[in-house]
Each structure stands twice: as structure tokens, then as C-alpha cells.
ChimeraX commands (.cxc) that place a marker at each C-alpha (Angstrom):
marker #1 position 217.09,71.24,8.69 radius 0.5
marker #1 position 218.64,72.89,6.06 radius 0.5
marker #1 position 220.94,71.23,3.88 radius 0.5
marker #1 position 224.03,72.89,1.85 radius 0.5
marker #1 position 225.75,72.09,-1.54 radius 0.5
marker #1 position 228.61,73.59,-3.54 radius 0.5
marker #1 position 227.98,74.03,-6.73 radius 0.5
marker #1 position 230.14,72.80,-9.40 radius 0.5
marker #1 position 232.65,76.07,-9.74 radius 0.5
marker #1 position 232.87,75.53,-5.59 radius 0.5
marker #1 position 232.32,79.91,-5.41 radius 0.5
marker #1 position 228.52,79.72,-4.53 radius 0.5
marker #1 position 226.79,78.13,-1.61 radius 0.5
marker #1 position 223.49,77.08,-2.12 radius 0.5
marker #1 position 220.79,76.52,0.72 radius 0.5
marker #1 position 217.79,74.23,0.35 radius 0.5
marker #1 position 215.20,73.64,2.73 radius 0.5
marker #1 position 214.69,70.40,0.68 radius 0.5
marker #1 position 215.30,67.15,2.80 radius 0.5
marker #1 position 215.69,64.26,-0.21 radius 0.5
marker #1 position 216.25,64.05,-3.21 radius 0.5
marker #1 position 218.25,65.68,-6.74 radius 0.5
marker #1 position 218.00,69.01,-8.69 radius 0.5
marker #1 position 220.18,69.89,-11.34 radius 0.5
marker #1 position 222.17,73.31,-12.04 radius 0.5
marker #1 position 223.73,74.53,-14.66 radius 0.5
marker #1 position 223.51,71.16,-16.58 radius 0.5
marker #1 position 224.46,69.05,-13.29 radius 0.5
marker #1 position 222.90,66.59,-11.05 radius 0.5
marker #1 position 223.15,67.18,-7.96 radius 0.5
marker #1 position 221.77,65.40,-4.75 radius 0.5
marker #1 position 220.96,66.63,-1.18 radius 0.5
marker #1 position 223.15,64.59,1.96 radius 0.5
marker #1 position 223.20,65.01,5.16 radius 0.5
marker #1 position 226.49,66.79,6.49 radius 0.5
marker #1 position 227.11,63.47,9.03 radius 0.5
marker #1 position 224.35,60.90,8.36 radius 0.5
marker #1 position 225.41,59.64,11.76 radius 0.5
marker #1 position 224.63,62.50,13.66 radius 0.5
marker #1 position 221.21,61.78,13.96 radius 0.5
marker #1 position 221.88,58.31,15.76 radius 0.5
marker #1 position 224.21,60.05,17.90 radius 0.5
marker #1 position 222.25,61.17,21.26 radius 0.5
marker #1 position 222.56,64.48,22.05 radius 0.5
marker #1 position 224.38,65.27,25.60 radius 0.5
marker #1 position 223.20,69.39,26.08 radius 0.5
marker #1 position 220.47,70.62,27.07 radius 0.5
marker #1 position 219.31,74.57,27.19 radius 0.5
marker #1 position 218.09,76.60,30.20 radius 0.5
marker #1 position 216.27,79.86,29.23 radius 0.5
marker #1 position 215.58,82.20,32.49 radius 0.5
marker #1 position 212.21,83.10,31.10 radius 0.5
marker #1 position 211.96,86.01,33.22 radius 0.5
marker #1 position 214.88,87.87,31.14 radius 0.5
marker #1 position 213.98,86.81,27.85 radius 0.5
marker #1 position 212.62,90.16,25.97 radius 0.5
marker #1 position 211.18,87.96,22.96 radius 0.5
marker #1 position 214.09,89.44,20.07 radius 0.5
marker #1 position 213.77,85.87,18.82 radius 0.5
marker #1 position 217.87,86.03,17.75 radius 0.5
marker #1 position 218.27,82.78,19.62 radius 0.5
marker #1 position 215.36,81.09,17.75 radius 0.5
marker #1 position 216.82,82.64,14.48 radius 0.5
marker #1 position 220.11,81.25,15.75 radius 0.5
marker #1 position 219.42,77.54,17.02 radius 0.5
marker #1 position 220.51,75.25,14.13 radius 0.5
marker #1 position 218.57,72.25,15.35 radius 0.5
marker #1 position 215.78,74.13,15.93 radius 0.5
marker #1 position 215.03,73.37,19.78 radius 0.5
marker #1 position 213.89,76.40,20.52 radius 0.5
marker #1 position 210.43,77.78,20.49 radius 0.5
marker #1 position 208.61,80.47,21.74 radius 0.5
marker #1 position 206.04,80.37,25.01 radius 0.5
marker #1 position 202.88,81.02,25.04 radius 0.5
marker #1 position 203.17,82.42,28.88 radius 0.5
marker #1 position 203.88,85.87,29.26 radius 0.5
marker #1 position 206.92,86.88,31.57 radius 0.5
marker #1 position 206.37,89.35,34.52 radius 0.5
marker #1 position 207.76,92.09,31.81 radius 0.5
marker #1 position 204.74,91.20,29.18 radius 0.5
marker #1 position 206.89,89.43,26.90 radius 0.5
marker #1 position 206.55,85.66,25.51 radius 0.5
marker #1 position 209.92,84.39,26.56 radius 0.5
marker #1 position 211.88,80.91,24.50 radius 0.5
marker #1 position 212.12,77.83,26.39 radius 0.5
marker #1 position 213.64,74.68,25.43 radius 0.5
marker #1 position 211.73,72.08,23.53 radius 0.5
marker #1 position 213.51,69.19,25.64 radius 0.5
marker #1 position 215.78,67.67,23.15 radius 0.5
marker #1 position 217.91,67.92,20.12 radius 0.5
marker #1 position 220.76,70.18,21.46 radius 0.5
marker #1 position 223.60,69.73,20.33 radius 0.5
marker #1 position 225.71,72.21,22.94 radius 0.5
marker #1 position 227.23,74.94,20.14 radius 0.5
marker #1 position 226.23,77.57,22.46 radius 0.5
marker #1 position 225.06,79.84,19.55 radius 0.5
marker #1 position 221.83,81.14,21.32 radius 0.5
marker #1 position 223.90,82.09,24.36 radius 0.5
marker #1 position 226.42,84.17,22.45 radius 0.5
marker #1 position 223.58,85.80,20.37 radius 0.5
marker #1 position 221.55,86.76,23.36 radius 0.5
marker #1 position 221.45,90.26,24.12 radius 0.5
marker #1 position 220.35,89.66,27.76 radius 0.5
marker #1 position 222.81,89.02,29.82 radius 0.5
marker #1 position 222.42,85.28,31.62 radius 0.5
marker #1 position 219.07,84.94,30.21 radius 0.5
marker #1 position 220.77,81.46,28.33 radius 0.5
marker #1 position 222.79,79.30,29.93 radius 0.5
marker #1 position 223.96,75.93,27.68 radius 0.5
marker #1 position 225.03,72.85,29.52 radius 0.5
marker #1 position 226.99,69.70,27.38 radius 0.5
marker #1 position 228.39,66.49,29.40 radius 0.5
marker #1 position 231.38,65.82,29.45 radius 0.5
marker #1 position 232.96,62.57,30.03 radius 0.5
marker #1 position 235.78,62.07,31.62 radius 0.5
marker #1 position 237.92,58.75,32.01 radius 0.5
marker link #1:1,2 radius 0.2
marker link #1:2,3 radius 0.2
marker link #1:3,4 radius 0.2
marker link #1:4,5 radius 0.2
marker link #1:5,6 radius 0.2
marker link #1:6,7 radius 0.2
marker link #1:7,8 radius 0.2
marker link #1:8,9 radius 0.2
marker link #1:9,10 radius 0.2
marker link #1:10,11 radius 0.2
marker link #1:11,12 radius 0.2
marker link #1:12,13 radius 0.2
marker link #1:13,14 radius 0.2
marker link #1:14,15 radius 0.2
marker link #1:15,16 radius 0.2
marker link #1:16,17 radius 0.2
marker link #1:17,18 radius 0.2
marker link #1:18,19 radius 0.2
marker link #1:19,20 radius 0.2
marker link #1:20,21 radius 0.2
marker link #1:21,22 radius 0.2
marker link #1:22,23 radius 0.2
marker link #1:23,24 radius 0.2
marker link #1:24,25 radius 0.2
marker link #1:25,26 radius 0.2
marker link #1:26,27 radius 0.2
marker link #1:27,28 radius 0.2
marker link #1:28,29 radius 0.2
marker link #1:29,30 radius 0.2
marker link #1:30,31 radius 0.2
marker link #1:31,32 radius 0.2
marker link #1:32,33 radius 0.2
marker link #1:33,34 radius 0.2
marker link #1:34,35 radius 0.2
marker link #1:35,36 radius 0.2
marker link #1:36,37 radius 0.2
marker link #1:37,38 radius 0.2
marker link #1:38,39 radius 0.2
marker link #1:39,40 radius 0.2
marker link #1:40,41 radius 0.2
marker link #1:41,42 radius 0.2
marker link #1:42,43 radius 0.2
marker link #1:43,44 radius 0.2
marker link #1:44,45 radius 0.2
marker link #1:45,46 radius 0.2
marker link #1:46,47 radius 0.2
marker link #1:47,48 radius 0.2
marker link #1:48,49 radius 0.2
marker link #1:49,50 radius 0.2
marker link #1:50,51 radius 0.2
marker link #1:51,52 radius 0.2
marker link #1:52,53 radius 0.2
marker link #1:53,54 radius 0.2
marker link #1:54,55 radius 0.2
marker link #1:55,56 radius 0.2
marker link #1:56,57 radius 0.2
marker link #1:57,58 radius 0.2
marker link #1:58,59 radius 0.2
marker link #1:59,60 radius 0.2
marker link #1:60,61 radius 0.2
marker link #1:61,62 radius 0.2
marker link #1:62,63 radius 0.2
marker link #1:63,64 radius 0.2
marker link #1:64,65 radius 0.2
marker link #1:65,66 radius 0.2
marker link #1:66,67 radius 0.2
marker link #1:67,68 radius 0.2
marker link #1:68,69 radius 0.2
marker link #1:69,70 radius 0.2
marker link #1:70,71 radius 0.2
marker link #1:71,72 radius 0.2
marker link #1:72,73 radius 0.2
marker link #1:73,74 radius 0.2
marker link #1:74,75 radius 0.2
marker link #1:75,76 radius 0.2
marker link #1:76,77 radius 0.2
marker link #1:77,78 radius 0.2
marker link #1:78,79 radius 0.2
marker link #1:79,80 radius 0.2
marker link #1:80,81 radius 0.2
marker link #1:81,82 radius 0.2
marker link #1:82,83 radius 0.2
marker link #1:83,84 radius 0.2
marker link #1:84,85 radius 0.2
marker link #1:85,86 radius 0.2
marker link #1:86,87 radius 0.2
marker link #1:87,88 radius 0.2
marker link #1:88,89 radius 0.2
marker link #1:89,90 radius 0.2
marker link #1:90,91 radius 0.2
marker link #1:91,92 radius 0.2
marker link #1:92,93 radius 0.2
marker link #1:93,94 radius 0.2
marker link #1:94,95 radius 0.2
marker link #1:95,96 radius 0.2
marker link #1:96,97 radius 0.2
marker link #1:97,98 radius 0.2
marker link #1:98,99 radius 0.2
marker link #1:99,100 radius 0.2
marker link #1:100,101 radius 0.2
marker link #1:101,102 radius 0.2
marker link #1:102,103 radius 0.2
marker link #1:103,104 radius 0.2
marker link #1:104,105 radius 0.2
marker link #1:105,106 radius 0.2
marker link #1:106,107 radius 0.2
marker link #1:107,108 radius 0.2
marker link #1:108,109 radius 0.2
marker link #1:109,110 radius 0.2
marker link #1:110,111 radius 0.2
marker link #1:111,112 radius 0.2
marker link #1:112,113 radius 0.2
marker link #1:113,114 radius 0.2
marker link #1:114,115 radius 0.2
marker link #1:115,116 radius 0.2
view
């Protein structure tokens, strides 16, 4: 997961594929946080479905996925191509991969939703 800090003018956004601990910058201490540290004991209510078939292996929705739940097959798809499939949990429902996807209905993303 990649975290993100400002720095201390608040111009420059700096991305760190470090999980824990502190670094310092221009004379500062500074320590990586999650975003929501309660996020990860939320469970996730999405869920991905990737019409292997159609998938022409651009990777943009791996490249996409945040929460990296996305990986790509090892099968080959009628058209010769390793298509993405779903890793089976983790998505959080932003619909990124479906809007990056150049194949049309190749990603469909479902959330719940409840209703009262």
C-alpha cells in the first residue's frame, strides 16, 4: 500500500512504499500513517467480476487497483491473452478498473448496499 505525506511547505506530495516507521526531510521528522487506520477492520462489501474472455492483458486495471486485488492469470483466453481476475477480497468498490478499462464490459464492480 502506498502511503502519502505532505511535506512541511504542504506544495509537494511525497509517495513511499514504506509501511512503518519515520524519515526526516529538510530537517523534519516525519512519520508514515495510515490514511484511516480503521479501514482495515472495516470488511470490504465489493467484489470484482473480470469477463476473462475480453480482457486483452493492457494491465491499466492492475496499474489502477489501489488495494491491489487484482492479478494477472496464468490461463490464456480464447484470444491468446492472460486475462486479470479477482484475487477474492480486498475491494473496496471505487470502480477505478472499470472506468480505466478499454474493453468495453470486460469489468463489471459490484458494492452492497444496505438499505433500512
Amino acid at each position: 500500500m502506498i502511503k502519502s505525506l505532505m511535506n512541511y511547505t504542504g506544495k509537494d506530495l511525497i509517495k513511499s512504499k514504506r509501511t512503518k516507521g519515520t524519515f526526516t526531510m529538510n530537517g523534519m521528522n516525519l512519520s508514515l500513517v495510515d490514511d484511516d487506520p480503521e479501514q482495515k477492520k472495516k470488511k470490504r462489501s465489493a467484489s470484482v467480476e473480470i469477463d476473462g474472455e475480453l480482457c486483452k492483458e493492457c494491465l491499466l486495471c492492475i496499474e489502477a487497483c489501489t488495494p491491489d486485488v487484482l492479478k494477472i492469470s496464468q490461463k490464456l483466453n480464447k484470444q491468446g491473452y492472460h486475462s486479470v481476475e479477482y484475487i477474492g477480497e480486498g475491494c473496496t468498490g471505487c470502480g477505478v478498473c472499470f472506468y480505466v478499462c478499454p474493453e468495453p464490459g470486460t469489468i463489471k464492480v459490484y458494492k452492497k448496499i444496505s438499505v433500512s
